[in-house]
PDB file of N, CA, C, O and CB in Angstrom:
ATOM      1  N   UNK A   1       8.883   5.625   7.981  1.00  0.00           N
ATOM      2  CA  UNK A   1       7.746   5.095   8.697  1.00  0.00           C
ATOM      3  C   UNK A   1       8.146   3.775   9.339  1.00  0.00           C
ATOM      4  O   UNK A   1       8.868   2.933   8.804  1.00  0.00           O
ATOM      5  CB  UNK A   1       6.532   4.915   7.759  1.00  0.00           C
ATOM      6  N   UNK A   2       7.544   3.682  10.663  1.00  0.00           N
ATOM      7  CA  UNK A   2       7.967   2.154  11.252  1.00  0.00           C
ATOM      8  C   UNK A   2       7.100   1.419  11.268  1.00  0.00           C
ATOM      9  O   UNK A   2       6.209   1.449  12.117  1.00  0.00           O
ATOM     10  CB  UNK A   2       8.437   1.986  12.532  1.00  0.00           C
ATOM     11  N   UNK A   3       7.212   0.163   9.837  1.00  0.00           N
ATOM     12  CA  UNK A   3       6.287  -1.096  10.097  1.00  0.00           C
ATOM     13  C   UNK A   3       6.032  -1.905  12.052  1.00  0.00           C
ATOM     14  O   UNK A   3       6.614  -2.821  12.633  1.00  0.00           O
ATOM     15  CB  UNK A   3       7.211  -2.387   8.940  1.00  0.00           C
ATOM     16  N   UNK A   4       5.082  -1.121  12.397  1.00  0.00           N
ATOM     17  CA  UNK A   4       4.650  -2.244  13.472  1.00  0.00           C
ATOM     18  C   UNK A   4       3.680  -3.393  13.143  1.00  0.00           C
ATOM     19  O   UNK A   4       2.959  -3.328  12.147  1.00  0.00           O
ATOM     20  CB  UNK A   4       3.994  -1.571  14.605  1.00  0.00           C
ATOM     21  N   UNK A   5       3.664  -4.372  13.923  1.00  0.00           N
ATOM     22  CA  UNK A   5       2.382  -5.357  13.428  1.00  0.00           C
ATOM     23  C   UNK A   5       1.763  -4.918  13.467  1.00  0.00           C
ATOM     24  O   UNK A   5       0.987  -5.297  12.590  1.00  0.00           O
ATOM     25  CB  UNK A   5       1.884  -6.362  13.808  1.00  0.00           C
ATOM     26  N   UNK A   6       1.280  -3.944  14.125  1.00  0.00           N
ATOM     27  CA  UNK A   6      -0.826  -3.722  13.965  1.00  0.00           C
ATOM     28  C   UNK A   6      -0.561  -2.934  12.695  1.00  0.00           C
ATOM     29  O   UNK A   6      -1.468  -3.315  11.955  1.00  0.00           O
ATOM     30  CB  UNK A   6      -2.074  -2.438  15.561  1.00  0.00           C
ATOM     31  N   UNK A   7       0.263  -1.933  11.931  1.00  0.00           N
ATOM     32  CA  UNK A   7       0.702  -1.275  10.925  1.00  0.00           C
ATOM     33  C   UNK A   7       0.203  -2.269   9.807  1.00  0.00           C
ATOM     34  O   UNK A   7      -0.599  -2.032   8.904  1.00  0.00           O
ATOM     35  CB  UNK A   7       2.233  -0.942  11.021  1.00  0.00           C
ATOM     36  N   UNK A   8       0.824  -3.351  10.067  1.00  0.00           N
ATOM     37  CA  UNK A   8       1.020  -4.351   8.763  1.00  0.00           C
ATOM     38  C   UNK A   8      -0.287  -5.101   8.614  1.00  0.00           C
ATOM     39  O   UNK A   8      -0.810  -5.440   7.553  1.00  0.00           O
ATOM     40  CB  UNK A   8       2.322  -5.523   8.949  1.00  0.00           C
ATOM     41  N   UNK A   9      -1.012  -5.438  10.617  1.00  0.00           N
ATOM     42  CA  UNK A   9      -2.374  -6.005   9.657  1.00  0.00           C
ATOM     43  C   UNK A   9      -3.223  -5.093   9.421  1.00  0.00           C
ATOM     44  O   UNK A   9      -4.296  -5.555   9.032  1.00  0.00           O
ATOM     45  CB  UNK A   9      -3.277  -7.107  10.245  1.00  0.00           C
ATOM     46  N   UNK A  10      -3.176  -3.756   9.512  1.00  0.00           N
ATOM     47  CA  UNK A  10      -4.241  -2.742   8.614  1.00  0.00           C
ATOM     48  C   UNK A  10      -3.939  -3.081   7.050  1.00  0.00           C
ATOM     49  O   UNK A  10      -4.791  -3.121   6.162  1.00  0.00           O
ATOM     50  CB  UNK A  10      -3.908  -0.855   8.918  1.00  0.00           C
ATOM     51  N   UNK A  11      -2.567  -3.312   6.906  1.00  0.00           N
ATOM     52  CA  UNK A  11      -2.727  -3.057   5.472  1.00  0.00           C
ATOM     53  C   UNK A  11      -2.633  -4.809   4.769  1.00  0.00           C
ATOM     54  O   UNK A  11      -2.249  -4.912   3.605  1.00  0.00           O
ATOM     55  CB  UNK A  11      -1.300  -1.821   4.888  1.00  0.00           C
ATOM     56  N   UNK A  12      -2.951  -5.903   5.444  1.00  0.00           N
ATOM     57  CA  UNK A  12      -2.922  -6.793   4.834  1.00  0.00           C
ATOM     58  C   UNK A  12      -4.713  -7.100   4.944  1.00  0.00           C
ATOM     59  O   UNK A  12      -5.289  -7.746   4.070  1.00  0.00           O
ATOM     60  CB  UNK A  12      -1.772  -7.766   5.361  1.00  0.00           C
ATOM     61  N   UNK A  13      -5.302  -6.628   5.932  1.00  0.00           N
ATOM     62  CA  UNK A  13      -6.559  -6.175   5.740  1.00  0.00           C
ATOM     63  C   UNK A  13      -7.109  -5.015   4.705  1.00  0.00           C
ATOM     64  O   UNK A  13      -8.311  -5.063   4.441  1.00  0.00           O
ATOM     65  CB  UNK A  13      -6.833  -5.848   6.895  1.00  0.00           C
ATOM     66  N   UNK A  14      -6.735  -4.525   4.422  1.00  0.00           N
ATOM     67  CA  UNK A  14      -7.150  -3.952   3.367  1.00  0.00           C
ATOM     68  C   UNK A  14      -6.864  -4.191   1.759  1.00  0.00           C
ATOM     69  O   UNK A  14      -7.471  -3.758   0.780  1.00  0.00           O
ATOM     70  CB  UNK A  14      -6.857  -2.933   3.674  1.00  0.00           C
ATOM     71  N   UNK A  15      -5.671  -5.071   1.864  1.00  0.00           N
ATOM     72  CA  UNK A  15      -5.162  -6.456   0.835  1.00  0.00           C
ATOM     73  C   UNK A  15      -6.525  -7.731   0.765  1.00  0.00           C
ATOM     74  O   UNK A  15      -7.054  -8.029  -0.306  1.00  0.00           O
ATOM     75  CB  UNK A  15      -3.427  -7.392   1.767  1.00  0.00           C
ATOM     76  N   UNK A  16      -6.813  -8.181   1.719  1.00  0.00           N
ATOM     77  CA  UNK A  16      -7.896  -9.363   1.727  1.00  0.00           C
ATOM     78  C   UNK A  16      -9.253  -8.314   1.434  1.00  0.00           C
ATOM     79  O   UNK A  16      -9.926  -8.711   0.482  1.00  0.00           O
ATOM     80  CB  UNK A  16      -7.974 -10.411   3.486  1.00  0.00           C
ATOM     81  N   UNK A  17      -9.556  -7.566   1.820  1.00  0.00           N
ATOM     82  CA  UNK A  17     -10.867  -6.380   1.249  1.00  0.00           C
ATOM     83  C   UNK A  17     -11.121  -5.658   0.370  1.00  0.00           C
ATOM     84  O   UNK A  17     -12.126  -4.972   0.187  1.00  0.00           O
ATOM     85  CB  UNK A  17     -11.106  -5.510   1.775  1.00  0.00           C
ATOM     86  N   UNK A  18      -9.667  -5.848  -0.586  1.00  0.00           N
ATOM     87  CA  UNK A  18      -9.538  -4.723  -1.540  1.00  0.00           C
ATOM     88  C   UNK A  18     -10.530  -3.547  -1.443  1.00  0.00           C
ATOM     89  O   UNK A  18     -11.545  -3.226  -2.061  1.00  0.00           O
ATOM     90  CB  UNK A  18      -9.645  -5.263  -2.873  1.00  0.00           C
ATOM     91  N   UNK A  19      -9.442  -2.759   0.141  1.00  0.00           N
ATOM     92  CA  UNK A  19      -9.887  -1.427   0.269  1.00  0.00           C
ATOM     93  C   UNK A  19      -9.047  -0.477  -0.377  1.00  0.00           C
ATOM     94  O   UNK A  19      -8.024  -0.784  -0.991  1.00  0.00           O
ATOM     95  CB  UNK A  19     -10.023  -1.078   1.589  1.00  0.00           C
ATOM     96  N   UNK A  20      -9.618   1.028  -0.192  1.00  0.00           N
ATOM     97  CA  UNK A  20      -8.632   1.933  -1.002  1.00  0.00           C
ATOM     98  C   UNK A  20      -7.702   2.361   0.562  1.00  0.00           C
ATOM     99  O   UNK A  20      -7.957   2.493   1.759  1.00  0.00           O
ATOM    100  CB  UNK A  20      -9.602   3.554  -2.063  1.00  0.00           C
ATOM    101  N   UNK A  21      -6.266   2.482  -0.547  1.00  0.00           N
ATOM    102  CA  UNK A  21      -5.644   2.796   0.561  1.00  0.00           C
ATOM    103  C   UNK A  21      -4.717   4.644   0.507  1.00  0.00           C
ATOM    104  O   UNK A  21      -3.863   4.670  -0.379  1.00  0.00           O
ATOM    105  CB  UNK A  21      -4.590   1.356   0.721  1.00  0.00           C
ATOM    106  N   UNK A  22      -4.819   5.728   1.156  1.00  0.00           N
ATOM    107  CA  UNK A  22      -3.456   6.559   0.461  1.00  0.00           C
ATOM    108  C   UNK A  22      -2.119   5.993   0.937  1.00  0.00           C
ATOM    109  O   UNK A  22      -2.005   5.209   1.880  1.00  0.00           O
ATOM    110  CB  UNK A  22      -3.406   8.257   0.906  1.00  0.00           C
ATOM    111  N   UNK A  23      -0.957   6.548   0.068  1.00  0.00           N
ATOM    112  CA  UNK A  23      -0.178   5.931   0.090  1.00  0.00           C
ATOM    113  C   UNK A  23       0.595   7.566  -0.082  1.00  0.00           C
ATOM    114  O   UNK A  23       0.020   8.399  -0.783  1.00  0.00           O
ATOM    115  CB  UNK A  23      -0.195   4.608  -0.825  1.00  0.00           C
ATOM    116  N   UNK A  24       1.998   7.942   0.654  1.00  0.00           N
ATOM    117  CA  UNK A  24       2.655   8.727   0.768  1.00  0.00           C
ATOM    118  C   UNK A  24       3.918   8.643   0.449  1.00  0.00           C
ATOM    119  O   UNK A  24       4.365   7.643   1.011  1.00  0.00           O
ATOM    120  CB  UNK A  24       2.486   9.012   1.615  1.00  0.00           C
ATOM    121  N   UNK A  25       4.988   9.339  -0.356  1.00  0.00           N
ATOM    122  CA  UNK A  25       6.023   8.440  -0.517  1.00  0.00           C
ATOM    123  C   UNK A  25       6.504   9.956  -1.194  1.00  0.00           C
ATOM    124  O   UNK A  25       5.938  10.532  -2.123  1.00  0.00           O
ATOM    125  CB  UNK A  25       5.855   6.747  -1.409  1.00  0.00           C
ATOM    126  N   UNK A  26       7.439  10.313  -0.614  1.00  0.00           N
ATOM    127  CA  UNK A  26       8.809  11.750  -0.978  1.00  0.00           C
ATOM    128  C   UNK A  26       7.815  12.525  -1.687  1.00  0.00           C
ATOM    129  O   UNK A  26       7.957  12.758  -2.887  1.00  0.00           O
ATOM    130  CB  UNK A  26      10.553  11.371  -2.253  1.00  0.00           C
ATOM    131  N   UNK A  27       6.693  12.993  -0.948  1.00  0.00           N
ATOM    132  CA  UNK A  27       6.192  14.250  -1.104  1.00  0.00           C
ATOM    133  C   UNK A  27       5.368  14.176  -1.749  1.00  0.00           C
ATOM    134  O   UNK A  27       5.206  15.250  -2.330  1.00  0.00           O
ATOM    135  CB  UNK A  27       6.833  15.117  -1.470  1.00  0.00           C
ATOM    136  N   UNK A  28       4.357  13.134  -2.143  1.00  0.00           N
ATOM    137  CA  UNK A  28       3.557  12.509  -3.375  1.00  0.00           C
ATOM    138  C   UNK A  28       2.923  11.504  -2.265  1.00  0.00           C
ATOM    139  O   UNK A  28       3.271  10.778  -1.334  1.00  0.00           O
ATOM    140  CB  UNK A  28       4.572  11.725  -4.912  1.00  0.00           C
ATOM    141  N   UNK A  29       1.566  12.008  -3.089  1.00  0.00           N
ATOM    142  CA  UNK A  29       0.387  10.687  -2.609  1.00  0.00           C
ATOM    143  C   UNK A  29       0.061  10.037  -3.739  1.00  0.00           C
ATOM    144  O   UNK A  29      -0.016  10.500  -4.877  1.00  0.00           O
ATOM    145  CB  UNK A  29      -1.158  11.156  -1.920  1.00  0.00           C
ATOM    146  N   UNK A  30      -0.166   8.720  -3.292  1.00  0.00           N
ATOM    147  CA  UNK A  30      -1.165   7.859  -4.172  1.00  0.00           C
ATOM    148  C   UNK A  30      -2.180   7.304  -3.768  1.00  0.00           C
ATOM    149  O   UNK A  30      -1.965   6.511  -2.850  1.00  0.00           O
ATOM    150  CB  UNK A  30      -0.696   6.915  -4.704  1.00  0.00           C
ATOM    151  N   UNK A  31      -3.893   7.466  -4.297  1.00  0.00           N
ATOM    152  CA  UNK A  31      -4.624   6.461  -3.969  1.00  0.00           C
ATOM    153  C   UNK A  31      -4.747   5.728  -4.830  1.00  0.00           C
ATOM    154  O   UNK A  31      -4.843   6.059  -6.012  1.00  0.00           O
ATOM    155  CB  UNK A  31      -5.618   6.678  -3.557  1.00  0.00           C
ATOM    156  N   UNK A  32      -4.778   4.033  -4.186  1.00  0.00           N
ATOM    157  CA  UNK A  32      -4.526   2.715  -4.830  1.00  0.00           C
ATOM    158  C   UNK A  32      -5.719   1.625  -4.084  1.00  0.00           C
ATOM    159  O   UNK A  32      -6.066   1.839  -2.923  1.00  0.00           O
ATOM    160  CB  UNK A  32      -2.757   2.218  -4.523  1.00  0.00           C
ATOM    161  N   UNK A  33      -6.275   0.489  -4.850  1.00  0.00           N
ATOM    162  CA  UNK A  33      -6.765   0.091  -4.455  1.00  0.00           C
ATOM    163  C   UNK A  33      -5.856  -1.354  -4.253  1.00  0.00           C
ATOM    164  O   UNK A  33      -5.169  -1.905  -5.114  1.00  0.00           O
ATOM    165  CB  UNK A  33      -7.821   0.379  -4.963  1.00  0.00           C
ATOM    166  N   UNK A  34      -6.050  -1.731  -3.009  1.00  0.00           N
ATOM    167  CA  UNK A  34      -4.597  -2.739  -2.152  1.00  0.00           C
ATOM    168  C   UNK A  34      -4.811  -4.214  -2.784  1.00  0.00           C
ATOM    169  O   UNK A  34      -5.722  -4.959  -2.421  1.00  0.00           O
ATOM    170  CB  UNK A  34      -4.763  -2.942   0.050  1.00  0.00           C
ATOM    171  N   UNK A  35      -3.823  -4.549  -3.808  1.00  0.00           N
ATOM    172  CA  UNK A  35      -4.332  -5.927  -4.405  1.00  0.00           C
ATOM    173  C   UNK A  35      -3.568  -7.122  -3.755  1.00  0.00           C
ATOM    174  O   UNK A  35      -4.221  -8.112  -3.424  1.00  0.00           O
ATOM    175  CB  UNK A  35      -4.096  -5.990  -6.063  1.00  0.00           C
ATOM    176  N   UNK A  36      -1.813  -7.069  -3.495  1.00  0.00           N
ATOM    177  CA  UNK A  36      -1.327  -7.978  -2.996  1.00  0.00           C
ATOM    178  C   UNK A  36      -0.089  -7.928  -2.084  1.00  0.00           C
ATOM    179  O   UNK A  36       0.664  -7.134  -2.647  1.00  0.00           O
ATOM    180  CB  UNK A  36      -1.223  -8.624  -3.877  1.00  0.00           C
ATOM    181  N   UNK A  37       0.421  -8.309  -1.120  1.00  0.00           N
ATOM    182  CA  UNK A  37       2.020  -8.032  -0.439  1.00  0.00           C
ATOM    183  C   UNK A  37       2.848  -8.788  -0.981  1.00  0.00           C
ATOM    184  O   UNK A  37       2.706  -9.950  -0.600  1.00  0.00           O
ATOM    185  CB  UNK A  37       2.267  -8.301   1.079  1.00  0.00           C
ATOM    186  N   UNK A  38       3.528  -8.665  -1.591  1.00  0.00           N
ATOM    187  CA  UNK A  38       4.964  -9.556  -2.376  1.00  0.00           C
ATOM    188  C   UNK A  38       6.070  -8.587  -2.043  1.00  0.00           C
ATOM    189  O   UNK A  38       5.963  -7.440  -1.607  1.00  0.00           O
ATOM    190  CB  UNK A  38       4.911  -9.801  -4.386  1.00  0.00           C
ATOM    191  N   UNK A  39       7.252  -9.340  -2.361  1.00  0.00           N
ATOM    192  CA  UNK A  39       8.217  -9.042  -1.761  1.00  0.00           C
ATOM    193  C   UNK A  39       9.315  -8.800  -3.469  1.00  0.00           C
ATOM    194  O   UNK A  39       9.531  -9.452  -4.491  1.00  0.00           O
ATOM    195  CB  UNK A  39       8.552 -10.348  -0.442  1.00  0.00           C
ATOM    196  N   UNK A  40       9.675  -7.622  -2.952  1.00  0.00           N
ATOM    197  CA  UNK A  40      10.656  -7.233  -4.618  1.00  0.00           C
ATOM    198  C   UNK A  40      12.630  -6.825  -3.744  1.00  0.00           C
ATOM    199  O   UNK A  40      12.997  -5.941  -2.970  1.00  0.00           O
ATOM    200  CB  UNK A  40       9.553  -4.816  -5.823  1.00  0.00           C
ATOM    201  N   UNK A  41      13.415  -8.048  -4.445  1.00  0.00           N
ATOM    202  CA  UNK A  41      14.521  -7.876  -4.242  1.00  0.00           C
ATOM    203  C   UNK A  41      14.305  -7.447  -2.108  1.00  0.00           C
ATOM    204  O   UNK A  41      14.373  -6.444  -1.398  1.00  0.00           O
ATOM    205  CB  UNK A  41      15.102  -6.610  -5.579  1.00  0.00           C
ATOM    206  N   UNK A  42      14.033  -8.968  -1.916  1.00  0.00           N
ATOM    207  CA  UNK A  42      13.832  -8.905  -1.065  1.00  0.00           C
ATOM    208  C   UNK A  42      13.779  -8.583   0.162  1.00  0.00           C
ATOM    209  O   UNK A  42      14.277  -8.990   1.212  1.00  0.00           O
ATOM    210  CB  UNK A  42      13.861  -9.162  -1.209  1.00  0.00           C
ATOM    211  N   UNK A  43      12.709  -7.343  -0.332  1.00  0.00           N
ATOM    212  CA  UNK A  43      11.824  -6.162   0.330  1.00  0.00           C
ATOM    213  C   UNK A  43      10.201  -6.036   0.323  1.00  0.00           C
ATOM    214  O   UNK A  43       9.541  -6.366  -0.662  1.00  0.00           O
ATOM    215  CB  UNK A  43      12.252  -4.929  -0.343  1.00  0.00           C
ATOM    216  N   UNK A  44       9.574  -5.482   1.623  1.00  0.00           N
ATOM    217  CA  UNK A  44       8.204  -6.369   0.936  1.00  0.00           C
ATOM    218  C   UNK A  44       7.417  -4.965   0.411  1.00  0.00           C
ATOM    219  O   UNK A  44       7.815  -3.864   0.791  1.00  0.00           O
ATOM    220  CB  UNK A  44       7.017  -7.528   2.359  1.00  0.00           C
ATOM    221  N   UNK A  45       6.598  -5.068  -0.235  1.00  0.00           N
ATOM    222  CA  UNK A  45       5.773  -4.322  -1.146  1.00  0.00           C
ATOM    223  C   UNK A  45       4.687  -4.477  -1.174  1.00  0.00           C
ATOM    224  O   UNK A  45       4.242  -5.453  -0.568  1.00  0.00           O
ATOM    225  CB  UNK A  45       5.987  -4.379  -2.195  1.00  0.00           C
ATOM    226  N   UNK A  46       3.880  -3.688  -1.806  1.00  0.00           N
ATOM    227  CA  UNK A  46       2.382  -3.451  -1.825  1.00  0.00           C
ATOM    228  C   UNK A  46       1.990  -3.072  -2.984  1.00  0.00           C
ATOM    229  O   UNK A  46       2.084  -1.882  -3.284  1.00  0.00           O
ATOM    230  CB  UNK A  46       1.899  -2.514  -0.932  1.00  0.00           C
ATOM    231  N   UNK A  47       1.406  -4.119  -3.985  1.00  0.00           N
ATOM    232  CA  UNK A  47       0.825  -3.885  -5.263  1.00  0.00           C
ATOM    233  C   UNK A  47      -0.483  -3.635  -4.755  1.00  0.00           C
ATOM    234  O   UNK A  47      -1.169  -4.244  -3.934  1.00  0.00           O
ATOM    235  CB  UNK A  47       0.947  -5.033  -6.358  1.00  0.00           C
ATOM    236  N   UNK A  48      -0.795  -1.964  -5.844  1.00  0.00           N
ATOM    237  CA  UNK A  48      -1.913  -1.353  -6.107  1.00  0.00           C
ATOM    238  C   UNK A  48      -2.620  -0.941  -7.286  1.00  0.00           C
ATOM    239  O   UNK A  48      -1.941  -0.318  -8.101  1.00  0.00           O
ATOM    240  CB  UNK A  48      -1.810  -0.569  -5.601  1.00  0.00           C
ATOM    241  N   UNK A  49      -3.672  -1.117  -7.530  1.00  0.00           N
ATOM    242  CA  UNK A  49      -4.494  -0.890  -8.605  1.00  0.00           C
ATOM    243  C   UNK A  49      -4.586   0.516  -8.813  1.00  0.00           C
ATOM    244  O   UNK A  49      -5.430   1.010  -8.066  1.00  0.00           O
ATOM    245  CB  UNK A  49      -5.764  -1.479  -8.442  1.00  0.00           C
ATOM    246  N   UNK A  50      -3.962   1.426  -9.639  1.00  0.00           N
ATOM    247  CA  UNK A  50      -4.631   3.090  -9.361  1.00  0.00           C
ATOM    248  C   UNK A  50      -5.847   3.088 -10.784  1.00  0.00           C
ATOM    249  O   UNK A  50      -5.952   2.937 -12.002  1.00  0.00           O
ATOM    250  CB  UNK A  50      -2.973   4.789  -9.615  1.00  0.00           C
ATOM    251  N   UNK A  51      -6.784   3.456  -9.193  1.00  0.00           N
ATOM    252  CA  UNK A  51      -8.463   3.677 -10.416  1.00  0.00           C
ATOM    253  C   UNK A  51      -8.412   4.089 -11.392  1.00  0.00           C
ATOM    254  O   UNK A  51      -8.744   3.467 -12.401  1.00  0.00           O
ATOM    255  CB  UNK A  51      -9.613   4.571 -10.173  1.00  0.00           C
ATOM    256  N   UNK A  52      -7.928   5.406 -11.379  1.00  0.00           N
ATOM    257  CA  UNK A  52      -8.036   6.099 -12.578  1.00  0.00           C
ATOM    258  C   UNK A  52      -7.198   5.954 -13.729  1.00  0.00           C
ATOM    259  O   UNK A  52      -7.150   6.830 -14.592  1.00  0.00           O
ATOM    260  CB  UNK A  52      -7.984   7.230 -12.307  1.00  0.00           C
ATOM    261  N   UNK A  53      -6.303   4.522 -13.810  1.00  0.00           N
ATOM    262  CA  UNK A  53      -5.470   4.162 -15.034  1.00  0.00           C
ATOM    263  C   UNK A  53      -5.738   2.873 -15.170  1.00  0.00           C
ATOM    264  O   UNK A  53      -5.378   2.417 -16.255  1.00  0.00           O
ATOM    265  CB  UNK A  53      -3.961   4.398 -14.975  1.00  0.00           C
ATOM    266  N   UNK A  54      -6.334   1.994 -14.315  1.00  0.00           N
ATOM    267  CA  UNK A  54      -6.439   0.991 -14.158  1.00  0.00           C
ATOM    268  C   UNK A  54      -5.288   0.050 -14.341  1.00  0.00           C
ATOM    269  O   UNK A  54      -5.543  -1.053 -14.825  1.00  0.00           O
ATOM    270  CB  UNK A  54      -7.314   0.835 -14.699  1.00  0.00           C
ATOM    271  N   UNK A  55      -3.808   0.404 -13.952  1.00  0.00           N
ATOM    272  CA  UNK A  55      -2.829   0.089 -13.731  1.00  0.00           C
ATOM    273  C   UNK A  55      -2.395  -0.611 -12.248  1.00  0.00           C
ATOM    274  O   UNK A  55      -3.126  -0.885 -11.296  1.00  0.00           O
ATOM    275  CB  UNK A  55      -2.326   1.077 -14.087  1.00  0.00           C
ATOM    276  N   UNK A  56      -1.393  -0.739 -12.358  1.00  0.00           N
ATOM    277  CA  UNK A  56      -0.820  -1.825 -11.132  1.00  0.00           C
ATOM    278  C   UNK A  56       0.278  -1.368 -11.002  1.00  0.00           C
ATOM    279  O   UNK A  56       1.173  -1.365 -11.847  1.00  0.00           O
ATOM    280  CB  UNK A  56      -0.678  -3.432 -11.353  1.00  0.00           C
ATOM    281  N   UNK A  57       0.308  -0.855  -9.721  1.00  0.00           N
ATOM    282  CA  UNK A  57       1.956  -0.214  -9.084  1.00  0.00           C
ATOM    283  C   UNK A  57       2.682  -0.737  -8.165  1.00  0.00           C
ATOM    284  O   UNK A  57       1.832  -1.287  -7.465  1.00  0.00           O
ATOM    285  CB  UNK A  57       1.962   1.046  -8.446  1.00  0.00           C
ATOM    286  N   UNK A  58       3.584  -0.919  -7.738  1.00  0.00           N
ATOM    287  CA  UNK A  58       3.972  -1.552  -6.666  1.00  0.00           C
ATOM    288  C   UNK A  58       5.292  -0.621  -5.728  1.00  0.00           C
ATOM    289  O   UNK A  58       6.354  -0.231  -6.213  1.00  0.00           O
ATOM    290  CB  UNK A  58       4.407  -3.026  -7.262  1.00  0.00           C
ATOM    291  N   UNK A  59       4.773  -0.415  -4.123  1.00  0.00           N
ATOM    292  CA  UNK A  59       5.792   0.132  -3.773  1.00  0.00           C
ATOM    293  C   UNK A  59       5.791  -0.432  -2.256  1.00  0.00           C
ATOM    294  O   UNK A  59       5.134  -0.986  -1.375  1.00  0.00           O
ATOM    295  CB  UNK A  59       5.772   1.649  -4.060  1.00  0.00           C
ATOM    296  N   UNK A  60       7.279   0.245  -2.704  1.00  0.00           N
ATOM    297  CA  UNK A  60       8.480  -0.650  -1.984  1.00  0.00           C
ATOM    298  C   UNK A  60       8.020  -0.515  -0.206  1.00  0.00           C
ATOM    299  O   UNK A  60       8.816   0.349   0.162  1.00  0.00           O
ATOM    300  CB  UNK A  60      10.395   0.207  -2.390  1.00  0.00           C
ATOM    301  N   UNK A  61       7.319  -0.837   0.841  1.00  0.00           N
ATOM    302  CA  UNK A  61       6.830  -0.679   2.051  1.00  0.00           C
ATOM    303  C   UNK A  61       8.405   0.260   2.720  1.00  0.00           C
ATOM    304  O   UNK A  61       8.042   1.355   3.151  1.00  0.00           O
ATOM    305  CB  UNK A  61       6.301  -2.397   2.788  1.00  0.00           C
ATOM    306  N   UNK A  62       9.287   0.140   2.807  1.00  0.00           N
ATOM    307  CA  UNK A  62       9.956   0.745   3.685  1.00  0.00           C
ATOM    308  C   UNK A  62      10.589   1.860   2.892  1.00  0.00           C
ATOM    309  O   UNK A  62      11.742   2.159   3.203  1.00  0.00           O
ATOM    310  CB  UNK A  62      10.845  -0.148   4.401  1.00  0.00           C
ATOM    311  N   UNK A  63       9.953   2.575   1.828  1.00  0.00           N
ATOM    312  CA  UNK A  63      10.144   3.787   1.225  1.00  0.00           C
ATOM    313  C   UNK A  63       9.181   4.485   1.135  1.00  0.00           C
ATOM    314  O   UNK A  63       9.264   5.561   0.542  1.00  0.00           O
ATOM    315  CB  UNK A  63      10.591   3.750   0.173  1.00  0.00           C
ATOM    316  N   UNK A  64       7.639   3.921   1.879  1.00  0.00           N
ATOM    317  CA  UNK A  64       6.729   5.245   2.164  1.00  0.00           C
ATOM    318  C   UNK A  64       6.765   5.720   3.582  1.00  0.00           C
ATOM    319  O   UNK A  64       7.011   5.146   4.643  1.00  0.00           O
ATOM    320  CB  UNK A  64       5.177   4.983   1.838  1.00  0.00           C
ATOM    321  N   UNK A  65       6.461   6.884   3.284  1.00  0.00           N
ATOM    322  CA  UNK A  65       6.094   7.976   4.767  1.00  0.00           C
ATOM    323  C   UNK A  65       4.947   7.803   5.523  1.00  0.00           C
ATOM    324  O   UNK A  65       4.944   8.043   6.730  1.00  0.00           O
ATOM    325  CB  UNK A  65       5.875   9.519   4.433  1.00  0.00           C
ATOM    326  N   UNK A  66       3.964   7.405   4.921  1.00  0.00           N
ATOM    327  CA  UNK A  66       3.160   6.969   5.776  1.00  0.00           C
ATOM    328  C   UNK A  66       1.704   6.347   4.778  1.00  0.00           C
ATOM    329  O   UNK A  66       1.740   6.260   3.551  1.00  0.00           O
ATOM    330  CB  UNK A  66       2.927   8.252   6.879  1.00  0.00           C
ATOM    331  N   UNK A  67       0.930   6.104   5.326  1.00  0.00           N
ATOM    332  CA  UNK A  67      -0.203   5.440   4.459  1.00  0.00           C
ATOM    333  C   UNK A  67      -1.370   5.604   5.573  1.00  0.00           C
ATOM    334  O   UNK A  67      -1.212   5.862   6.766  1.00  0.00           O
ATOM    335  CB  UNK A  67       0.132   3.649   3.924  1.00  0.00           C
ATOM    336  N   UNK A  68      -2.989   5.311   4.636  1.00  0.00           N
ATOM    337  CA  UNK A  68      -3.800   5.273   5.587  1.00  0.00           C
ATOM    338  C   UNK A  68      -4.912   4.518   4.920  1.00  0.00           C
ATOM    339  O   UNK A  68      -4.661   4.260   3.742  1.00  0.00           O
ATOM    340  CB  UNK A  68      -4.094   6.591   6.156  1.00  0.00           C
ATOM    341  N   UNK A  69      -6.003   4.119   5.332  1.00  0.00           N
ATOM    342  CA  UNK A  69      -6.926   3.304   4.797  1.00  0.00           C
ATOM    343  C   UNK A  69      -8.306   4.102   4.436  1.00  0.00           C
ATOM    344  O   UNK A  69      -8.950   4.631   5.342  1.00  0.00           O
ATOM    345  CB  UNK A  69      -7.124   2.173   5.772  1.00  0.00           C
ATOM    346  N   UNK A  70      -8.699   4.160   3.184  1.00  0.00           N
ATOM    347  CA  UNK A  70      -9.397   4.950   3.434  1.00  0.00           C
ATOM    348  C   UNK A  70     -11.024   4.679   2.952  1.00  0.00           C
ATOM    349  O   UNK A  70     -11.864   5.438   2.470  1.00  0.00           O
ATOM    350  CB  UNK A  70      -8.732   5.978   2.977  1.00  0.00           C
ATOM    351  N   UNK A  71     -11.054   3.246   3.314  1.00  0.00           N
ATOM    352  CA  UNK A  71     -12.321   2.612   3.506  1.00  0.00           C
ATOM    353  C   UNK A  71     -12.427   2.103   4.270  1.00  0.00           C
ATOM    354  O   UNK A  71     -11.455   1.358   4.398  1.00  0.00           O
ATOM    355  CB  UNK A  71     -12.757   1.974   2.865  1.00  0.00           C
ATOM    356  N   UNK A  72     -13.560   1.923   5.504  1.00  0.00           N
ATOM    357  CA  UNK A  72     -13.569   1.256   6.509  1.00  0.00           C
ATOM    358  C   UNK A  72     -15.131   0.395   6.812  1.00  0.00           C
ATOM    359  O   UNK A  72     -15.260  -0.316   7.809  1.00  0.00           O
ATOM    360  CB  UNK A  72     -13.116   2.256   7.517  1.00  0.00           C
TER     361      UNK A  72
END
């Protein structure tokens, strides 16, 4: 997937809104609710809340396929 800016402020908007976001990544979805952008081994990332464990995941932005917002 190619981070463009308007790419990045959907999802840093949905970081400041804590909206839900899907998230796609080698054949696997996740919905997550978008808590923060940090950067791991500096690469930037997207920590998510998944509802239904009430856990915190974090993945790596230039290893998903695509993503979408799915509160508006």
């Amino acid at each position: 997937m190619r981070w463009t800016a308007e790419r990045m402020d959907q999802l840093e908007r949905a970081v400041r809104e804590g909206l839900r976001v899907a998230l796609s990544r080698r054949g696997s979805e996740f919905i997550v609710v978008a808590k923060r952008i940090t950067s791991v081994a500096q690469r930037d990332a997207l920590v998510g809340r998944v509802p239904m464990t009430n856990e915190d995941r974090t993945f790596i932005l230039d290893e998903l396929d695509g993503f979408s917002i799915l509160d508006a």
